[in-house]
C-alpha positions in Angstrom: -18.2 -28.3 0.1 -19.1 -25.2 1.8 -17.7 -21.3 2.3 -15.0 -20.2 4.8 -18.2 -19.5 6.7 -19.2 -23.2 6.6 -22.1 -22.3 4.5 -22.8 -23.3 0.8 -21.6 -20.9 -1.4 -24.0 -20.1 -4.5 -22.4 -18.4 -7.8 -25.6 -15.6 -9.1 -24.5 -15.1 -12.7 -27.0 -12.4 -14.4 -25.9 -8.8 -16.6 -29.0 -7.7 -14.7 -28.7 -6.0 -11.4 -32.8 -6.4 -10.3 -32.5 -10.0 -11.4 -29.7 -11.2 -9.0 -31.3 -9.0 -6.1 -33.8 -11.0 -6.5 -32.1 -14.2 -6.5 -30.1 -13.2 -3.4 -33.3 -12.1 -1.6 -34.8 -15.7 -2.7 -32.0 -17.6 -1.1 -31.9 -16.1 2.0 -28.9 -15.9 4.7 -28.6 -19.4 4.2 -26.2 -19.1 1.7 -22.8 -17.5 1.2 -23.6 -15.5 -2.3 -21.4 -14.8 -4.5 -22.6 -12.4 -7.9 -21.4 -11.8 -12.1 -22.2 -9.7 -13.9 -20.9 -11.5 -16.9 -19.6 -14.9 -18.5 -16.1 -14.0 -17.9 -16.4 -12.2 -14.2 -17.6 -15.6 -14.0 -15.3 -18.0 -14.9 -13.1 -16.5 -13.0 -14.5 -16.3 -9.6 -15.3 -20.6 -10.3 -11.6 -20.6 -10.7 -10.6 -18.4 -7.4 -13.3 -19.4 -4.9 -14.9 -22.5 -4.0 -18.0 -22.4 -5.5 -21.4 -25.2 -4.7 -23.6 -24.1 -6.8 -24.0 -22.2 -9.9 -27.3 -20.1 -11.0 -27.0 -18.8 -14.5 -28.4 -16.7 -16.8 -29.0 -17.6 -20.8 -29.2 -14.4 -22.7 -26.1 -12.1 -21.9 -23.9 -10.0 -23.7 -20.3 -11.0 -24.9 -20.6 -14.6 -24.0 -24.4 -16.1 -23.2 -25.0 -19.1 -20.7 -24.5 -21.9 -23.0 -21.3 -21.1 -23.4 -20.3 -20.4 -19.8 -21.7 -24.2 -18.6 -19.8 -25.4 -21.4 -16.5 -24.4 -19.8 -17.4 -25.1 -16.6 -18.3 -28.5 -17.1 -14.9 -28.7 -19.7 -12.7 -28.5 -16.5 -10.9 -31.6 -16.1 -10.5 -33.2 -12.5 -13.1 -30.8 -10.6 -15.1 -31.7 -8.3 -18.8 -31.9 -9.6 -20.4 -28.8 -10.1 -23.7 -28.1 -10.7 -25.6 -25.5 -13.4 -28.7 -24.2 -13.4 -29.2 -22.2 -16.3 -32.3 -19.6 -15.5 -34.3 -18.5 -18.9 -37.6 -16.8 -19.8 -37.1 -19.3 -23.0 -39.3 -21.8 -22.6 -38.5 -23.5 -26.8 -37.7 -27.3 -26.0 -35.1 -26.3 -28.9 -33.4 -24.0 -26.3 -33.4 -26.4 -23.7 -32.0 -28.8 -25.7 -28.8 -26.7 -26.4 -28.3 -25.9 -22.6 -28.4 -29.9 -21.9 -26.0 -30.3 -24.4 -23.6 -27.3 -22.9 -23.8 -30.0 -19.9 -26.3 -27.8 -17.8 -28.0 -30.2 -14.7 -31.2 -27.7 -14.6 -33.4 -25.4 -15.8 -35.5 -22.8 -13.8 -37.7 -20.5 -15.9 -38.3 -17.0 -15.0 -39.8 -15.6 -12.9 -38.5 -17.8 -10.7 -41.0 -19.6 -8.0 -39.6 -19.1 -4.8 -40.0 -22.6 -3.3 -39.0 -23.8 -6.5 -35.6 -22.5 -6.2 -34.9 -23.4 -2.6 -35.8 -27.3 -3.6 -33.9 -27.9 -6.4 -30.8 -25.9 -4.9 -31.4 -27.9 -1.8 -31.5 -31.1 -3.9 -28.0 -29.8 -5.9 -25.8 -29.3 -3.1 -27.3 -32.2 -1.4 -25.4 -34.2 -4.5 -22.3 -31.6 -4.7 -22.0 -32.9 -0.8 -22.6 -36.6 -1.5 -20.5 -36.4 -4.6 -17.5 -34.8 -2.5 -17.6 -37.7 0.1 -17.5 -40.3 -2.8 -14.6 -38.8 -4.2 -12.9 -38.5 -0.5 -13.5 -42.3 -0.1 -11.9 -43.3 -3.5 -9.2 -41.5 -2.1 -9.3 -43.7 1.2 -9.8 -46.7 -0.8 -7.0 -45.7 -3.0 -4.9 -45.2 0.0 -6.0 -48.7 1.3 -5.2 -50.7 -1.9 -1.2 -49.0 -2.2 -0.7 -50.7 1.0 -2.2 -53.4 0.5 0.1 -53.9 -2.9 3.0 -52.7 -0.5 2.5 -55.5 1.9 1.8 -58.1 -0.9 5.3 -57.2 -2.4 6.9 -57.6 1.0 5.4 -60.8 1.5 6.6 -62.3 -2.3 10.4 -60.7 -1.6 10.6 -62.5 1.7 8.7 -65.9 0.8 10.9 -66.3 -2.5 14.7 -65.9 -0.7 13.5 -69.3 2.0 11.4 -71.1 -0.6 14.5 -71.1 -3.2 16.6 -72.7 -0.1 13.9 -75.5 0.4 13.4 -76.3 -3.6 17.8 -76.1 -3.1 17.6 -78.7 -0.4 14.7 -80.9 -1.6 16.7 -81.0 -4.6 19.8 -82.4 -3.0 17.9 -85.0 -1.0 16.5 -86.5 -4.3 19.9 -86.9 -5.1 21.2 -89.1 -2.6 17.5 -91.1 -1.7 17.3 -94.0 -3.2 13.8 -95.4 -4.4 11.2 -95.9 -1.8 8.4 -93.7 -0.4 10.9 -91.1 1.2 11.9 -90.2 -2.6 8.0 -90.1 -3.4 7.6 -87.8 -0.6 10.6 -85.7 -1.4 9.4 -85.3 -5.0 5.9 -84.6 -3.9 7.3 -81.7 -1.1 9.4 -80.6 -4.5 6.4 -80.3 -6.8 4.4 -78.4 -3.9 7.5 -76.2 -3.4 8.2 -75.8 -7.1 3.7 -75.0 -7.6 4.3 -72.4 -4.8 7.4 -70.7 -6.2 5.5 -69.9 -9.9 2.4 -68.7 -8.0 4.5 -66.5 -6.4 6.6 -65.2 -9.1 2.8 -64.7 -11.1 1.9 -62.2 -8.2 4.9 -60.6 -8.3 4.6 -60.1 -12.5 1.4 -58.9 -12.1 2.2 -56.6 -9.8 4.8 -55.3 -12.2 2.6 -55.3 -14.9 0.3 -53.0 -13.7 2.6 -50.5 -12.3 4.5 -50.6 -16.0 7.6 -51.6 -14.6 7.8 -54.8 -16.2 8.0 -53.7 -19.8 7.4 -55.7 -22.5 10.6 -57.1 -23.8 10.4 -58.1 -27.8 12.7 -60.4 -29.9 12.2 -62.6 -32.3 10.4 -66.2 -30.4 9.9 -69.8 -32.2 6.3 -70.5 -31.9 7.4 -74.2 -31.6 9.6 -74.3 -29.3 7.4 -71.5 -26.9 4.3 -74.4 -27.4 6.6 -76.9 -26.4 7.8 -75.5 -23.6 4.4 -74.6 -22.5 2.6 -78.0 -23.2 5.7 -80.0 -21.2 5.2 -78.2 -18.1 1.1 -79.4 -17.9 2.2 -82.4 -19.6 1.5 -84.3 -16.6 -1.9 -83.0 -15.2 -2.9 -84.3 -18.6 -1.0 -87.8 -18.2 -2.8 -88.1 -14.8 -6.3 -86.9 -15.8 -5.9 -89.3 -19.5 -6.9 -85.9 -21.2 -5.7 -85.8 -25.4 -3.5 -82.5 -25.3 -3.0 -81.4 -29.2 -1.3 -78.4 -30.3 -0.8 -76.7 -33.8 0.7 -74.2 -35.0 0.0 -72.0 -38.3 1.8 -69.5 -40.5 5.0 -67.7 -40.1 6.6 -70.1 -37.1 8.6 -66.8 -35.7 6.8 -63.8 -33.9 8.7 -60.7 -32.4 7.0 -61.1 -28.9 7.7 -61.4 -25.2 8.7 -65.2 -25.2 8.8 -65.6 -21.5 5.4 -63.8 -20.7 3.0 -65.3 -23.6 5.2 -68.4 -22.5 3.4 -68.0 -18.9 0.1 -66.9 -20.3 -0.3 -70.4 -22.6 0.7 -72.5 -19.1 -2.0 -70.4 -17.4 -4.7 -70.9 -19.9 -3.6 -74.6 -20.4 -3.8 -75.1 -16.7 -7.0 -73.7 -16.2 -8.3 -75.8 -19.3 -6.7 -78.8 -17.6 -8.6 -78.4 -14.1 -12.0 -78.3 -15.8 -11.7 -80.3 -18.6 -13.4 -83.7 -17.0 -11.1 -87.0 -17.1 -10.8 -88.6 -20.8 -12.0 -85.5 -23.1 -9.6 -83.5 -25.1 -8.0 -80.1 -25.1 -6.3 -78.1 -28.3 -3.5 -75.3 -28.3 -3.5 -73.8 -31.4 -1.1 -70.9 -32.3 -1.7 -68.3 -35.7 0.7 -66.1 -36.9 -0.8 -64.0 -40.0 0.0 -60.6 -40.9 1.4 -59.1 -37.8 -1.1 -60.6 -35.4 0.1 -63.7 -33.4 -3.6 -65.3 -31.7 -3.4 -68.3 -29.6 -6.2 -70.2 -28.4 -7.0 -72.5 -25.7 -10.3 -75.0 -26.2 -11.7 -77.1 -23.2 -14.5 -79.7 -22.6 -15.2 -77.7 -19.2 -18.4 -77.0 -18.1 -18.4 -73.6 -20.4 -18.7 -69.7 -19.0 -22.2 -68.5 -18.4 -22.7 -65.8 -20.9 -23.4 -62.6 -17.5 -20.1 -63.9 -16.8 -17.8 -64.0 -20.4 -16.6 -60.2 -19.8 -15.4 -60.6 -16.4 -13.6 -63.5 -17.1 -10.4 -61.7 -17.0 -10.7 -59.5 -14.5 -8.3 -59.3 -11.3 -9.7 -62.5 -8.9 -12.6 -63.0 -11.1 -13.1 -66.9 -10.4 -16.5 -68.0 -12.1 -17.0 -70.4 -8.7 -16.8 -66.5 -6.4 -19.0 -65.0 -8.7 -21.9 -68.4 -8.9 -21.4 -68.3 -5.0 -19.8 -71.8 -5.0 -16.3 -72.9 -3.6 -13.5 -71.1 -5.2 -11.1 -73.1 -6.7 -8.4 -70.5 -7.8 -7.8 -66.9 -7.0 -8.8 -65.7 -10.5 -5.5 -64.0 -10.8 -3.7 -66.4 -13.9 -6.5 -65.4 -16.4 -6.2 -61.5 -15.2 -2.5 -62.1 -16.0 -3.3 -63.4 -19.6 -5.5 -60.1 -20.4 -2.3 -57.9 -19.5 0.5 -59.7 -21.3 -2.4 -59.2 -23.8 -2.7 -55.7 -23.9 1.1 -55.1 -22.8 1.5 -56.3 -26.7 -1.6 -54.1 -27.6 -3.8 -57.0 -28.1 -6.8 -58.6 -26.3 -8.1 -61.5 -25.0 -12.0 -63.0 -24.6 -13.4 -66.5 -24.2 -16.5 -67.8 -26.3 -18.4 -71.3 -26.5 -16.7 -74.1 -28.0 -19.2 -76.8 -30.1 -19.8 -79.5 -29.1 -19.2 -78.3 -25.0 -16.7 -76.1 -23.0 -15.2 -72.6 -24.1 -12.3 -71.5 -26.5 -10.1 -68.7 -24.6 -8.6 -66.6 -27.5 -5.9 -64.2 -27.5 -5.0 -62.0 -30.1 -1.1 -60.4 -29.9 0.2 -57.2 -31.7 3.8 -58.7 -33.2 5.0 -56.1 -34.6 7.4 -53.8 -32.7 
């Protein structure tokens, strides 16, 4: 950031008139100056003008240095502004107390002159880099609502032709009789069916992280929402000869979002599913104790490196992307877990399991 004249502009903040002479003098015409006389004539030309730099003096009347960085830095949402509190005290005790108002320097008087002129060089060098950061978050900001625009567009105008094929394969399987144009049908079916949830998962995340899919309570029967669950990857584990067991403990009703822990079991059941090797075993169990509903999910998967346990649940965070390796999944049904989680004011994290593999766990707020 810079003056109206293009150059940086320095704030001289000093009750002594030879003192900020002398600064100005120092800092040559370089610099657009700007002068105080006082903590308050202060803080109020950092609020009028655009101001780079900020030289300040400790010991003033009616409101010393400390106390002026300490409201400058207190502004919320400003750009990065840098102090430099100038003192004759040289007490590491002092010090202290400016680093604690927040102050990003120290220069002790009498000032040196190359001194100054480096380590105001080196500040607004940051102040500059710190504004273009801030202006590419902006672009990048920019870049990701269109991107989420486009990904909306594509789910409403994939989801009105799909439901006509799913319509259509549905009414071929029931005329075809046996043979291998009813295995095809019902293979095109499961494909179209696999494709229609992914979709409607992009588009619920998508609402979840704007808010405008709220979190709809009512009383759910843990039974029946594990049933449900378990009999829509009933037969990856049929296919794969994996033991599916479930359980379910304490009060069998919980006031939660049925349909979205509903999805958020399937997803963590699915993902146990595809790593769980052929022949092992994988356990849903379900607790509901003192207003706290936790589910968790226990594989015989190859387990979740420990650098990689806290990013688990982050947006597209497939362990396979972040080893390097083939990806096998987008990484977007576990993010999806984490915010039905904390859409009930819960959490979620995954630990190692005995014996091999990893126990995802969630924990749900039931109460209302």
């Amino acid at each position: 950031m810079t003056g109206t004249d293009g150059q940086p502009t320095i704030l001289i903040v000093d009750d002594g008139d030879q003192n900020r002479e002398l600064l100005r003098g120092m800092l040559g015409p370089q610099h657009r100056i700007l002068e105080a006389s006082s903590g308050p004539e202060a803080l109020q030309l950092v609020a009028s003008e655009r101001v780079d730099l900020v030289l300040l003096d400790v010991m003033m009347p009616r409101m010393t240095g400390y106390e002026v960085c300490k409201k400058i830095k207190e502004r919320v949402g400003e750009p990065f502004l840098p102090v430099l509190l100038v003192t004759a005290l040289s007490d590491q005790e002092q010090k202290n107390f400016g680093l604690q108002a927040g102050a990003d320097d120290f220069l002790t008087k009498p000032v040196d002159r190359r001194e100054l002129l480096l380590r105001v060089r080196a500040f607004l060098r940051l102040r500059s880099q710190e504004a273009l950061i801030r202006i590419q978050l902006k672009q990048l900001a920019a870049l990701q609502h269109t991107k989420d625009e486009m990904l909306g567009l594509m789910v409403h105008d994939l989801r009105g032709p799909l439901a006509g094929i799913i319509a259509n394969l549905n009414l071929i399987l029931e005329e075809v009789q046996e043979g291998q144009l009813r295995k095809d049908a019902q293979a095109a079916l499961r494909g179209a069916d696999s494709m229609r949830d992914s979709l409607e998962e992009t588009l619920q995340i998508r609402l979840l992280e704007e808010g405008h899919l709220p979190i709809a309570r009512a009383p759910v029967d843990l039974q029946a929402l594990v049933r449900d669950a378990v009999d829509t990857v009933e037969p990856t584990a049929r296919r794969k000869h994996i033991a599916l067991s479930t359980a379910v403990e304490g009060d069998p009703t919980a006031n939660i979002d049925g349909k979205l822990v509903r999805r958020a079991i399937e997803n963590l059941l699915g993902n146990a599913l595809k790593y769980t090797p052929t022949g092992r075993d994988v356990g849903l169990t379900v607790r509901n104790r003192e207003g706290m509903v936790e589910f968790e999910v226990k594989d015989r998967g190859p387990g979740i490196p420990g650098e990689l346990k806290e990013a688990m649940f982050e947006k597209y965070g497939s362990v396979e992307a972040k080893k390097g390796g083939p990806r096998k999944g987008f990484g977007l049904g576990l993010y999806m877990v984490k915010l039905v989680a904390d859409g009930h004011g819960g959490d979620a994290e995954v630990v190692d399991r005995e014996g091999g593999g990893a126990i995802f766990r969630v924990r749900l707020r039931a109460a209302a």
